[in-house]
C-alpha positions, 0 to 999 in steps of 0.5 A: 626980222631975220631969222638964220637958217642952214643951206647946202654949200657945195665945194668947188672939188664936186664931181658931179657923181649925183648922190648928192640930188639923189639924197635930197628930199626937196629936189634942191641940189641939180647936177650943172651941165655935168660939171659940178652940183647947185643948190637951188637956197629956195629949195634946201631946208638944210637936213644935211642929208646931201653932205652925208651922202657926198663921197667926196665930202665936199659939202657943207651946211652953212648958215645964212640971214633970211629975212621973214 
């Protein structure tokens, strides 16, 4: 069975400023080599609370299959 379930999304206009990872309460979105923030999909719940804390707004919250 699948079920959908939301995930962070993060756009390539990141600028690594870090609200992100400081937002996240499950410690899902990671700074990569100072570049640009990851999401880590087994971590994210999908609250949104990252996307809300983007300056830039370049977070989303997308839906995807998992599979249970």
């Amino acid at each position: 069975m699948n079920k959908a379930r939301k995930l962070a999304q993060i756009g390539r206009e990141c600028v690594a400023c870090g609200c992100c990872t400081a937002a996240c309460p499950m410690g899902a979105v990671r700074i990569d080599s100072g570049v640009t923030a990851r999401v880590d999909g087994e971590l994210c719940v999908g609250c949104g609370k990252c996307a809300k804390a983007c300056p830039a707004a370049v977070i989303s919250l997308t839906v995807r299959e998992a599979a249970v």
